[in-house]
Structure formats: C-alpha cells, structure tokens
C-alpha positions in Angstrom: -1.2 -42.3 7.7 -0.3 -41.8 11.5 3.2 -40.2 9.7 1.6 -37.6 7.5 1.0 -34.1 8.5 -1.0 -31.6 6.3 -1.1 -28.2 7.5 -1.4 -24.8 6.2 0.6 -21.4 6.9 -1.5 -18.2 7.0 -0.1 -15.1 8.3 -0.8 -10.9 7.3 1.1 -9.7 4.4 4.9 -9.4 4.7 4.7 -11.6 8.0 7.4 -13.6 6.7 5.5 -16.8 5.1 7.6 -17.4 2.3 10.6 -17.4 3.8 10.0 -19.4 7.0 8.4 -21.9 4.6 11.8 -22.1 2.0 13.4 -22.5 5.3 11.5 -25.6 6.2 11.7 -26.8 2.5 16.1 -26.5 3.1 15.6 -28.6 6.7 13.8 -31.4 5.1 16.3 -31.3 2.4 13.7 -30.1 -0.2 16.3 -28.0 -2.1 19.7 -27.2 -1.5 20.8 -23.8 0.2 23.2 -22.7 -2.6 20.6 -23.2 -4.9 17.7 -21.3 -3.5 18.5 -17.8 -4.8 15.0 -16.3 -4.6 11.7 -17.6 -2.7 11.0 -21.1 -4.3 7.3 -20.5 -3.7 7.1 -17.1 -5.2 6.4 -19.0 -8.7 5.2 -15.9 -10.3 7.5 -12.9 -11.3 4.3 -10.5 -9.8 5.0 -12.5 -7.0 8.4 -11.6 -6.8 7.7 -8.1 -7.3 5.1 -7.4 -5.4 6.7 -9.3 -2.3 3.0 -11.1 -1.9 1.6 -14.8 -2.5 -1.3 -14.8 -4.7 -1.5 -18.3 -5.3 -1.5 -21.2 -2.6 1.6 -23.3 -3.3 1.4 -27.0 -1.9 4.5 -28.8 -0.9 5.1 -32.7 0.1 8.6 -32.9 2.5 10.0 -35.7 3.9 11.7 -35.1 7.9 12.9 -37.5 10.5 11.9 -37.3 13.8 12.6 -39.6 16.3 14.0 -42.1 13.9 10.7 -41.9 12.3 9.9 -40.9 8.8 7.4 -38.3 8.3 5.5 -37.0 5.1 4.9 -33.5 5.8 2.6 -31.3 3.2 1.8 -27.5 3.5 0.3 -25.1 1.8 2.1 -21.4 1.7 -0.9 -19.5 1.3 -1.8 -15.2 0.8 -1.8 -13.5 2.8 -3.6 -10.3 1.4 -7.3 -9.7 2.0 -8.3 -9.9 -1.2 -7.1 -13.6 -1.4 -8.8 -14.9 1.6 -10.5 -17.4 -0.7 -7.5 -19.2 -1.6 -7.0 -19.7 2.6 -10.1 -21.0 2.9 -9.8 -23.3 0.3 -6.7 -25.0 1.1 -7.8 -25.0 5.0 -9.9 -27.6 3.5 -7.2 -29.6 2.9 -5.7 -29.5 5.8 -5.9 -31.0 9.8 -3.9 -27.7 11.0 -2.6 -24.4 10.7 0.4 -22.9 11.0 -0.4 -19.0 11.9 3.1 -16.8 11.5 2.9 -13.5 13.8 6.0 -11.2 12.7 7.7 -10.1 16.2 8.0 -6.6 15.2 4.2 -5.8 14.0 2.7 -8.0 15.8 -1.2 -9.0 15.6 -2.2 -7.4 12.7 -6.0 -7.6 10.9 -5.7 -10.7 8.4 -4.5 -12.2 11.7 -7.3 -12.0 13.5 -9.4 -13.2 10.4 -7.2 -16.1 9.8 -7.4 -17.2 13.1 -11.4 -17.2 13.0 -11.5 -19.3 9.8 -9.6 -21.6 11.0 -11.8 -22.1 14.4 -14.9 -22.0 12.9 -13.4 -25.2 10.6 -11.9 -26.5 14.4 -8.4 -26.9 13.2 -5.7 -26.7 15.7 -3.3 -23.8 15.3 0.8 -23.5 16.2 1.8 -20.3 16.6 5.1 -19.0 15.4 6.7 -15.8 16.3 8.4 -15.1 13.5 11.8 -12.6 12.7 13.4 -12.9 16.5 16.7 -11.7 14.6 15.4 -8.1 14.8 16.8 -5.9 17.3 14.4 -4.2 19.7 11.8 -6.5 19.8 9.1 -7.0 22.8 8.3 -10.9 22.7 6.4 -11.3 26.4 4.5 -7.8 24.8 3.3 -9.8 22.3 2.8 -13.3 23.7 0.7 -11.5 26.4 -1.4 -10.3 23.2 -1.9 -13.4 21.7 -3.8 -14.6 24.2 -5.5 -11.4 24.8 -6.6 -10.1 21.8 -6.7 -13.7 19.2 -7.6 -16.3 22.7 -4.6 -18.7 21.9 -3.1 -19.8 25.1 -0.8 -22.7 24.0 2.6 -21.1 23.9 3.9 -19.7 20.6 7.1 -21.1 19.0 10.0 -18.5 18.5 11.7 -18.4 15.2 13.5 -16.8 12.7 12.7 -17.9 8.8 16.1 -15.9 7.8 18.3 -17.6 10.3 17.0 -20.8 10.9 17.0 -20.4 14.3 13.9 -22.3 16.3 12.9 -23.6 12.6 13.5 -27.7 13.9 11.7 -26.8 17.2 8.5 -25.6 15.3 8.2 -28.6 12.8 8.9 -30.7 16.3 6.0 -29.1 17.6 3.6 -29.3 14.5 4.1 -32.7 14.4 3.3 -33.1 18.1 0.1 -30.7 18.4 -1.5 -31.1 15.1 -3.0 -34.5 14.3 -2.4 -37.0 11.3 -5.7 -37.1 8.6 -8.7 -39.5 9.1 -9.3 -42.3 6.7 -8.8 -44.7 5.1 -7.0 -46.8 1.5 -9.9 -49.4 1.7 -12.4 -46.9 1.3 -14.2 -45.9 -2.5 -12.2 -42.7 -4.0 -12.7 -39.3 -2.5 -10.5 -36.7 -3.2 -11.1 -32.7 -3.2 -9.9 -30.4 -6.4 -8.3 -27.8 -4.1 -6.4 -25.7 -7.4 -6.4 -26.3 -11.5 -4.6 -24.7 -14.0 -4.2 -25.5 -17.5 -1.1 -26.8 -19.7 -1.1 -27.1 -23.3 0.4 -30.4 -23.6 -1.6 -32.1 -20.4 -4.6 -30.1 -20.4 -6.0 -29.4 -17.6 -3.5 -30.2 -14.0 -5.5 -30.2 -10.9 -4.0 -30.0 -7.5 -6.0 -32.5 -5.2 -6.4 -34.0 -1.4 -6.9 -37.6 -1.3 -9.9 -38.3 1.8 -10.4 -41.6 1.2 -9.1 -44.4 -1.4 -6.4 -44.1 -3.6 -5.5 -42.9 -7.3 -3.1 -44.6 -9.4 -1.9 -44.5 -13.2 -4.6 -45.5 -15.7 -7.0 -45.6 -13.3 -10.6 -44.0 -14.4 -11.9 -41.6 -12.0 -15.3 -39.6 -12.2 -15.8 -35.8 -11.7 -18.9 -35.9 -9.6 -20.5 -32.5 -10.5 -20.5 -33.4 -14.2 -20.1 -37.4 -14.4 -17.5 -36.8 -16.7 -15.3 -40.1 -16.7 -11.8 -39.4 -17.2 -8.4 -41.5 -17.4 -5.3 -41.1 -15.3 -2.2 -40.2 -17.3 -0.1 -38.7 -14.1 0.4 -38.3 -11.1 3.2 -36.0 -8.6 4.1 -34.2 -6.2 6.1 -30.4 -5.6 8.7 -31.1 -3.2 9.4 -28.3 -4.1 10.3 -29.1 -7.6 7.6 -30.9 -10.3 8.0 -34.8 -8.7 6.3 -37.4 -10.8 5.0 -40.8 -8.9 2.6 -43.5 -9.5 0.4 -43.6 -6.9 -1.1 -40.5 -4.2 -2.6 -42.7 -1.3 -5.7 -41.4 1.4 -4.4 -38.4 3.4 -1.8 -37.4 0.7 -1.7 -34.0 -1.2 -0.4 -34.2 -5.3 -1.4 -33.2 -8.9 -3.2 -35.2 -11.2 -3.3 -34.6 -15.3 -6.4 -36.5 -17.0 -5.1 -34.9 -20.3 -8.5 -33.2 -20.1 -8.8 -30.2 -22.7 -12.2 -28.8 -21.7 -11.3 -25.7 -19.8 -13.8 -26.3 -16.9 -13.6 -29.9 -17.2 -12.0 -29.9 -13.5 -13.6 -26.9 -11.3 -12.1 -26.2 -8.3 -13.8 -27.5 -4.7 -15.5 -30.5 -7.5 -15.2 -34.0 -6.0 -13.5 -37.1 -7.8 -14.6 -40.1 -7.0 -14.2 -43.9 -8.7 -16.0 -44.3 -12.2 -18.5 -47.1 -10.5 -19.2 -44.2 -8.3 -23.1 -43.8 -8.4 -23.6 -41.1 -5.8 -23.2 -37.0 -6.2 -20.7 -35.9 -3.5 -21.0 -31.7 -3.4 -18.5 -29.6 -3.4 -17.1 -28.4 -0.2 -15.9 -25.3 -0.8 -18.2 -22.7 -1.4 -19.0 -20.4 -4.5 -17.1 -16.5 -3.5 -19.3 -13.7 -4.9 -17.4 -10.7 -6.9 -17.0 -7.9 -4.5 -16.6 -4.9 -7.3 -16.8 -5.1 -11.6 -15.0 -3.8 -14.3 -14.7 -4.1 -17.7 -11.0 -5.0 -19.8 -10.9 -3.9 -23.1 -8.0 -5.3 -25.2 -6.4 -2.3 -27.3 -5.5 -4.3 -30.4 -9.3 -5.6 -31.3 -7.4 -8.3 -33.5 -6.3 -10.0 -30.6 -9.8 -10.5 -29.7 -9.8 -14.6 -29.4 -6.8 -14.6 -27.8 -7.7 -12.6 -24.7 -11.0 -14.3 -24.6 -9.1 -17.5 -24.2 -6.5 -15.9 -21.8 -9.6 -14.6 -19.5 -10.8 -18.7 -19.8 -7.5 -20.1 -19.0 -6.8 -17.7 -15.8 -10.5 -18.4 -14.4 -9.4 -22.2 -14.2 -7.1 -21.2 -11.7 -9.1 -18.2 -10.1 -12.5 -19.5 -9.0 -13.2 -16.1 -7.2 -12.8 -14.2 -11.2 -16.0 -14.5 -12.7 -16.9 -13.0 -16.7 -19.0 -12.4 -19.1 -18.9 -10.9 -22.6 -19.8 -7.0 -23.0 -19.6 -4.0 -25.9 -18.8 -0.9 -26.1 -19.2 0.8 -29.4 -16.1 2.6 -28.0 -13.9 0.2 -26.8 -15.0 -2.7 -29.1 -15.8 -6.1 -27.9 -14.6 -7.0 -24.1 -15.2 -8.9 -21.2 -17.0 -7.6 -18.1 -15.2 -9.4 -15.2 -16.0 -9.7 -11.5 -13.2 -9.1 -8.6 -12.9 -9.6 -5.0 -11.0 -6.4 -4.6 -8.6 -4.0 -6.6 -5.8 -5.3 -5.7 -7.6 -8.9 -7.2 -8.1 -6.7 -10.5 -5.2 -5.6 -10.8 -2.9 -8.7 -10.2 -5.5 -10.3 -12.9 -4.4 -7.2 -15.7 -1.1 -7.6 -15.3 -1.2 -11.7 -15.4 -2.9 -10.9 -18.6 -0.7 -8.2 -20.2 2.5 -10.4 -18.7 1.7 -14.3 -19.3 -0.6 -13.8 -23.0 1.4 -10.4 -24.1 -1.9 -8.1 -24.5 -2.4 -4.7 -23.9 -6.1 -3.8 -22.2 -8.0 -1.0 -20.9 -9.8 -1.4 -17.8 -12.9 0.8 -16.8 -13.6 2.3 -13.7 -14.9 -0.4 -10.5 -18.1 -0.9 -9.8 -20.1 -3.1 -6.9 -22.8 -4.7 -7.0 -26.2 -2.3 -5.4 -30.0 -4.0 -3.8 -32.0 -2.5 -5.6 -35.9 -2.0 -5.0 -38.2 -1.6 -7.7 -41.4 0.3 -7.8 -43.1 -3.1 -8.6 -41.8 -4.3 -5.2 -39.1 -6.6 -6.9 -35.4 -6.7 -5.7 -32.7 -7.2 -8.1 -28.9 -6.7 -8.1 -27.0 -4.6 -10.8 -24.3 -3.0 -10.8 -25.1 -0.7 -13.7 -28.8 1.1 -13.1 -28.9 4.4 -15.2 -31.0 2.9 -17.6 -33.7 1.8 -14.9 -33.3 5.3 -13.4 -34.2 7.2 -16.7 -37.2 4.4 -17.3 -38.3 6.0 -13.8 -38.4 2.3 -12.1 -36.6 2.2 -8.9 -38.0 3.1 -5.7 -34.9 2.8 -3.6 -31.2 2.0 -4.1 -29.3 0.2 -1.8 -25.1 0.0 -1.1 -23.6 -2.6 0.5 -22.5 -2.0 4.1 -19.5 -3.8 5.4 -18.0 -4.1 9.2 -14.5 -3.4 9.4 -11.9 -3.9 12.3 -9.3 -1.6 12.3 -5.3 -2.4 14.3 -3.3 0.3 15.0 -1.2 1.4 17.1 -2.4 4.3 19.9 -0.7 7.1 18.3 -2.6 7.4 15.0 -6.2 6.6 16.0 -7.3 10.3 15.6 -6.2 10.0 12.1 -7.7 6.9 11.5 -11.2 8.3 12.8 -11.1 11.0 10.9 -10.2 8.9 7.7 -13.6 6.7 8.2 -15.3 9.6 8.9 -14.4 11.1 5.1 -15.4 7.4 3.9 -19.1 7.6 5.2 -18.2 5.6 7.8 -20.3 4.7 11.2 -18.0 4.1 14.8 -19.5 0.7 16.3 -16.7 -0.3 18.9 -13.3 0.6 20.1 -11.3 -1.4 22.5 -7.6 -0.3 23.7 -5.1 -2.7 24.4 -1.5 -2.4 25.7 -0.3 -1.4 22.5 -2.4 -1.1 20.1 -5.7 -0.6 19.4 -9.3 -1.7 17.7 -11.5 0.1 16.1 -14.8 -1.6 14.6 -16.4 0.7 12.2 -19.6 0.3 9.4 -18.1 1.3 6.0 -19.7 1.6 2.6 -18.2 -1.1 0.2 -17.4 1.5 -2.5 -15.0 3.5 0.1 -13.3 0.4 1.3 -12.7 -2.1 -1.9 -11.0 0.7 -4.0 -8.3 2.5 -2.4 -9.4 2.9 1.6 -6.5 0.1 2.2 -3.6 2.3 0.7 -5.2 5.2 2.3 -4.9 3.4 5.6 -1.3 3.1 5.5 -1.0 6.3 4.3 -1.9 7.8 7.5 -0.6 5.5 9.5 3.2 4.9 8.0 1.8 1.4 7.2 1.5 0.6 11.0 -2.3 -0.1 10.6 -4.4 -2.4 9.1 -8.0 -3.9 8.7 -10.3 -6.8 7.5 -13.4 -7.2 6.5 -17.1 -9.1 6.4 -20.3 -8.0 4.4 -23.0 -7.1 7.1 -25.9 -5.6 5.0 -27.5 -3.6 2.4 -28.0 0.0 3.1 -30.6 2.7 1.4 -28.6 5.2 0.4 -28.8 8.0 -2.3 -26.3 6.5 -4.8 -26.7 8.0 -8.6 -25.4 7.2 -12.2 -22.9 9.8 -13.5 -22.9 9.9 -17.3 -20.9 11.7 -20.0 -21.8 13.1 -22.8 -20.2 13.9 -25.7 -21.9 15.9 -28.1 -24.8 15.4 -26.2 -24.2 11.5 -26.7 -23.6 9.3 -24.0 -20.4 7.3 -23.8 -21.3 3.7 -22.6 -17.7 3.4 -21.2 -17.9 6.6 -19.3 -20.8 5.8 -16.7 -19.6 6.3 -12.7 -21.4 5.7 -9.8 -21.2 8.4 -6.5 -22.7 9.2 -3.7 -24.6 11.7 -4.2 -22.3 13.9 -1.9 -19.6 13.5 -4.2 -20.6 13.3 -7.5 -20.4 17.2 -8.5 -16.5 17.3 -7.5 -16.3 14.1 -9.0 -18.1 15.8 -12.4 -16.3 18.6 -12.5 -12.7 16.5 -12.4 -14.0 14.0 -15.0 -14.8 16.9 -17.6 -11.9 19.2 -16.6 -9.7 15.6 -17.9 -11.9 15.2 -20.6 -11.3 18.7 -21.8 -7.6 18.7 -21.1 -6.7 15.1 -22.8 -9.6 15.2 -26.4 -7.4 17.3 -29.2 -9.2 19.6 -31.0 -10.8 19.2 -33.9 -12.8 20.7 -37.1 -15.5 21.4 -34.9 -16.2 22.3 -31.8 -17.3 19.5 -29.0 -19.0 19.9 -25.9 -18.1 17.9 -22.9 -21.1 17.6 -20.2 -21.9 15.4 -17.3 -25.5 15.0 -16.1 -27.0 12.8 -13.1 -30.5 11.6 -15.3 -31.7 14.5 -17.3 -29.8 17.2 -15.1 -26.4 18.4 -16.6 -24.0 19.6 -13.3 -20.5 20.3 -14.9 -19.5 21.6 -18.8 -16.6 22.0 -20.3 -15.8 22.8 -24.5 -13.1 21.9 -26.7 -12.9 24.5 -29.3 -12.4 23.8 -32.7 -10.2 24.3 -35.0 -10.8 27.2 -37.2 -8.9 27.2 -41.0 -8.5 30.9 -42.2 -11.1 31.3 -45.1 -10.0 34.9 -46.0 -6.9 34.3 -46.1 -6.3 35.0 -49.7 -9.5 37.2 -49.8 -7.0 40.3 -50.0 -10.1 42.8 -51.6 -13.4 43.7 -52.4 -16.8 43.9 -50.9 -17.3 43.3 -47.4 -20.4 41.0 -48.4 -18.1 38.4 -50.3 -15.7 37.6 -47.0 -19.5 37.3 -45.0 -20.0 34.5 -47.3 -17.1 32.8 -47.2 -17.6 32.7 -43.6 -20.9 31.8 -43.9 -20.4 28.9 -45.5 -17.7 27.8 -43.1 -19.9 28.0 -40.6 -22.9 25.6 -42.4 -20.0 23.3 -43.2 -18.4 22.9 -39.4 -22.3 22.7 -38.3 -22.8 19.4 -41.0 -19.1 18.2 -39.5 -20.2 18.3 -36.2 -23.6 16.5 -36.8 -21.8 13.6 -38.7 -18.8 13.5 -37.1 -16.6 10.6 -35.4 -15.3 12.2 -32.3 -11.7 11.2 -31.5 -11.0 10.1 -28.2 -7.5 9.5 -27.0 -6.8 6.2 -24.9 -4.6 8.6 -22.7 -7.8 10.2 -21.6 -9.9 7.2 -21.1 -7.0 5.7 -19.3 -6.6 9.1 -17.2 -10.3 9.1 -16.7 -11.0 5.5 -15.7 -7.2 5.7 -13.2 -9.7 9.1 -11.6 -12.8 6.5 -11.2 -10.9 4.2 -9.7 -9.6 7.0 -6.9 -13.3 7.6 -5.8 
C-alpha cells in the first residue's frame, strides 16, 4: 500500500483536465501516442462536443520512480458547477487532489470552490499551472494569486498537458506530497460504491474503493443499506481501457459486476461489506437535493416503457437526478424529474434522445419555494397555484443563494449592473492585482437558468461564479397560468416574480397567438395570476362562406344561413379539441426557460 497513490483532478471548466490527464495516461504507458486520437476520458460523444466532463472517469497507471513501482489511480473529474456532486463524491475516494489552474485565466470560481471541498475533507492539494506553451503568459502574476486569493503556499508545478513539458515533474511531486491510503488486507471488507451504471449482459457495474479487506472472484459480499447478498462474477480495472483481474486489494480503485439486475440494487455512496458482516455501515456520501424541476414528455406516447426505463437506467448513474411519475392530459404520461442546474437538465435530454433514440418535450424549470401556510405549517412545492386559489398560504418564500463572482477589473460595472436586473443584493467586493470578487445574494430562479451564460455574455467569457444555498427569502412570487378557452393548460403554469410576470404574460400569449393555427372557431388565449386575467390575445376562426351560392332572393333567407352558422361555430367551440402545435409548446417552454 505504501506504492499506491489515489488522487483526484479538479479544475474550472476548459482548464485543461482532460488533456493533462491523457497525458499522464501516455507517460505511464497507459495507451500509446499514435493511438489516442481524441480525449480517452471524454467517453461520451456530449462529452466530446461539449468540450466538458460530466462523468468522473477513474483510471489505475502503473509508473516507475526511483526504481520503484507505483500504482497510481485518479479520477478526471467535472469541472462545471452543476457537477460539483460528482467531485465530491470521488474526493471520497481519494488521499489528494490534483487542482489544475490554466496559466492564461487564471483562478477562476469552481477554483476557489474546489479548493474548499477539498480542505474541509483535509486532503492535501498539488497545484499545477497548466498550458505554459501559451505565449504571453504572467506565471509570478499568478503564483502571487494563489497564495493570495485560494491560501496555497506550497509552490505550484508548471506544465503543459499538450506538450508534455513538466508532466514527469508533477507525478514526481504527487507522489512525494500526497500520502499512500490507510488500512489494511487483514481487515473485514469495506469498500465505498463511488459510481454504477447498468449493462444488459452484467447488470448492474459498480465502480468502488477498497478501505479495508479485499474482493476476489466468487466471493459473496453484502450491500449494507439493503442486506442484499450478492456473488462476485468480476472484477477490473480502466487503465485506461476495460482491464479484467481477479482480485482489487485495500487502497485499490476497480469495478465490480455482481450480475445484479435490480436497477438500484447497487446505490451510489452504499457500503459493501463481507456477507458475515452483521453491522450497518452508512453511507458516506451524502443525499444532493434537486436545485430546479421540470417535466419530459416523450412525443411518441407508444414509447412510453421505454423512456421510463431509460429515465431508471440513467438515475443509476446520476444520483443527483431524482423522478417521479406525472400527467398532463396534454402531453400524456411523463416523468417529473429533479436537476441540479440547466445545464444538468439538459445534458440528461440529450443522453436520453442520443443513447435510447426518443424524442421528449421538456417544460419550463421550476425550484423548489418555503412555503408558509395559514395553519402555521411549512411545506415545499414547487407547484402552488392550486394552494393559492384554495386561499391557504400566508407567505411564499424563494430560495436565496450567495454567489462569488471573478472577473477581471474592466467589466465589473457590467457585472453590477447584471445582478442588479437579477434581484440581486451586493454583500462584499474585494480587488486584487488583477481581477476582482464580487459576493452578491441572488434569487435561485435568476441564477440556475440562464444567469451563467448571461455572465459570459457581458464579460467575453472572462468571468465566472459559484455558488452555495444561504436561505429562504419572503418574497412576492405568483403562479402564471394559461388559459385556453377559458381552460387552464396543466403544462402551461410559470412561476415570476411578481415584477415580471406581466412582460412575461404578454410574450407567452403573443407566442401562443402566433404559433396555434386557426381553426372552426374562434379561441381565446388569456393569462391570469389567480382569478385576475393580465394579457389576451384571440385566434380568429376560420369562417366558410355560407352565401356563397345564395346568388338571390330575400335578404331574410342569407340572415338565416348565417344564423345558423353562427349556433353551429358556438356548439364547435363548446365541444371542441383545441389543436396545439408542439412548435408552440416547444417555443413557449424554450421562453420559460429564458426567465
């Protein structure tokens, strides 16, 4: 065990994780140069794409140093906000981090955050300066701000992920500063679940960190949180590639398959432990609470079971995506699902539509609001209209959360004036040689949907921020609703400030109006906060030409062709199906979703 090293490598998105890490993988002869055509870690093609990780990839290296053979295992993990789950998670696993700093940008937000995670769990950190091949750079700039603004005063290692260069010095000094893991082969079985996913052949694969004992084929291991005895039928490793062996000892990290075919027979942060094991061990890692809701609807309503059973299969691997089942007597039967951001919902939609092959609609976010009933209860819901109109809440309240802003000096007046248009309260600002902090209260609702692209839009992508709930607010949040016909649509419900919500009204119903086609009757489009309607709009109908071959005669015959029109389109429109388009819910819920 004195030879093993398990560490992971957190960074700020686009720091350079993937790279420096396919870069270690070619030193310790993981995988050949001229075979490594695209980031070996990036498994998935949204990956790829998107130029983020979204899963925490673990890898088991072997390197030499000082004639000495060492097992080293890391864990590439995201580095977008709305992933921080997954880094806490495989921190768990580890005895030290690897924290990547890109010499161009600098400290940036998920920085900062990264680096307090990992001291509150008192892991040692190396710090890598990362992309020295750029020209221009200021390196004693930024050293000078490591220690300033993130209080790291061991010096950072200089390297380039692209070149190579300073890559050997690095794994030198991670070796030398962060220490090997505590425990022991002659101990009884304990071993975290730090990632599952499910395989139709093996069932359910489980990626996990031996703390004590030792797992071997055929041996019978115990899930503590359900006593659920299972049988070892594998065992490996990703180094980088799928690696089966026979045995993962204490301290190692690997993959088991138990050919288990229950779904959640495996949860993550769930202990194993030997079948004689009497004792419940908890789990470690703790539960992460949705951040903002939303509904996906699959279009074809045939393929019904099989995006129930996608939505199962991708919550193995996602313990941060909650479900449950919903209705809309629009949209059919669906699944009401819980995110820790948008950019978490919409990696989730596309893993969906990509890896099962099904088309969904998504409905507009929502977060979860305190609220205070007028029989002194507090609940949480994230849909309230119905308690509004039964006239039983006393007060509603948002949730609030604290927000540190990076940037550089030139587009802090921006910045403020962004937060500002987002509700938002100035707490702190602190100016540094080059950049600056700004700590500012935000509404959840402002920041979870589209304040981060807004950020970079007024700061050429030079700024950036992070996050932590601080509490729940009073504020004077209300239901939108649409009506058609003077019928609610289920699907159609938004919630606003209340500063907000007739703009918000008036572009909901001028889409509505644009996108519904006419029809044999005429259809009224209104939006009302409770029993108040604040914004109209009508679709007229269709009129067919009754007198068209009434070429004569008294005036009192074409009155009563047209009378009778008229009774006729007034039975139509009390009876009638109204045709929605998915174009305009999809234009409609896309508006929501820009609140």
């Amino acid at each position: 065990m004195n030879y093993i090293r398990n560490f992971a490598i957190v960074a700020h998105v686009d720091h350079g994780k993937s790279t420096l890490s396919n870069c270690i993988i070619q030193i310790c002869k993981g995988i050949k140069e001229d075979k490594i055509k695209n980031e070996v870690l990036e498994i998935m093609d949204l990956e790829k794409e998107r130029g983020i990780t979204i899963k925490a990839q673990s890898i088991n290296l072997i390197y030499f140093f000082n004639k000495k053979k060492y097992q080293i295992n890391f864990i590439d993990t995201p580095g977008h906000i709305d992933f921080s789950n997954e880094v806490s998670r495989s921190l768990l696993a580890c005895e030290g981090v690897l924290l990547i700093i890109d010499a161009k940008k600098g400290i940036q937000a998920q920085t900062i955050s990264n680096v307090k995670i990992a001291k509150k769990m008192k892991l040692p950190i190396v710090v890598a300066i990362n992309k020295i091949d750029l020209p221009f750079l200021s390196i004693s700039n930024l050293k000078n701000n490591i220690k300033e603004i993130i209080g790291i005063k061991d010096s950072p290692i200089l390297c380039s992920g692209k070149t190579g260069k300073g890559v050997k010095n690095l794994l030198k000094t991670i070796i030398n500063r962060i220490p090997p893991p505590v425990g022991s082969n002659r101990n009884s079985l304990e071993a975290i679940i730090i990632d599952s996913w499910f395989d139709n052949y093996l069932g359910v694969i489980s990626i996990i960190r031996i703390k004590n004992g030792f797992i071997k084929i055929k041996q019978k291991i115990k899930i503590s949180s359900t006593n659920k005895v299972y049988t070892i039928k594998k065992i490996g490793i990703f180094s980088p590639n799928k690696v089966e062996i026979k045995k993962l000892q204490s301290g190692e990290i690997g993959w088991i398959a138990c050919n288990i075919k229950n779904i959640h027979g495996a949860p993550i942060g769930d202990v194993i432990v030997e079948e004689s094991n009497r004792k419940t061990i908890l789990s470690k890692i703790r539960k992460i609470k949705p951040q903002i809701f939303s509904c996906f609807f699959p279009i074809n309503q045939k393929e019904n079971q099989k995006f129930f059973d996608a939505i199962k299969k991708l919550s193995i691997n996602d313990s941060s995506f909650s479900y449950e089942m919903t209705h809309s007597p629009i949209l059919g039967n669906g699944i009401k699902c819980g995110f820790l951001g948008f950019l978490h919902m919409e990696i989730i939609k596309e893993r969906i539509e990509r890896e099962y092959n099904i088309e969904i609609i998504i409905t507009s976010p929502t977060i979860l609001y305190e609220i205070l009933g007028k029989d002194g209860t507090i609940f949480y819901r994230n849909d309230f209209s119905d308690l509004i109109k039964k006239n039983q809440i006393s007060e509603i309240r948002e949730p609030i959360l604290l927000c540190e802003i990076l940037t550089p000096h030139k587009y802090i007046g921006k910045i403020i004036n962004l937060c500002s248009q987002n509700r938002g309260k100035q707490i702190s600002i602190f100016y540094y040689e080059k950049q600056v902090s700004i700590v500012y209260e935000l509404p959840m609702i402002e920041v979870v949907v589209n304040f981060s692209e807004d950020l970079k839009s007024v700061s050429c992508g030079y700024a950036s921020f992070y996050y932590n709930f601080k509490c729940f607010r009073k504020s004077n949040i209300v239901c939108l609703e649409i009506l058609i016909n003077k019928k609610k649509v289920d699907a159609l419900t938004f919630t606003f400030h209340k500063d907000k919500s007739y703009e918000k009204s008036k572009d909901i119903v001028s889409l509505l109006q644009k996108f519904i086609p006419r029809q044999q009757f005429g259809i009224t489009i209104q939006a009302a906060i409770g029993n108040k309607i604040i914004s109209r709009a009508n679709v007229k109908q269709l009129r067919k030409n009754v007198l068209a071959k009434c070429y004569g005669g008294d005036i009192t015959r074409k009155k009563k062709l047209l009378q009778k029109q008229k009774k006729g389109k007034k039975k139509m429109k009390k009876i009638g199906n109204i045709f929605i388009p998915q174009e305009a819910l999809l234009v409609v819920f896309k508006m929501g979703r820009n609140t």
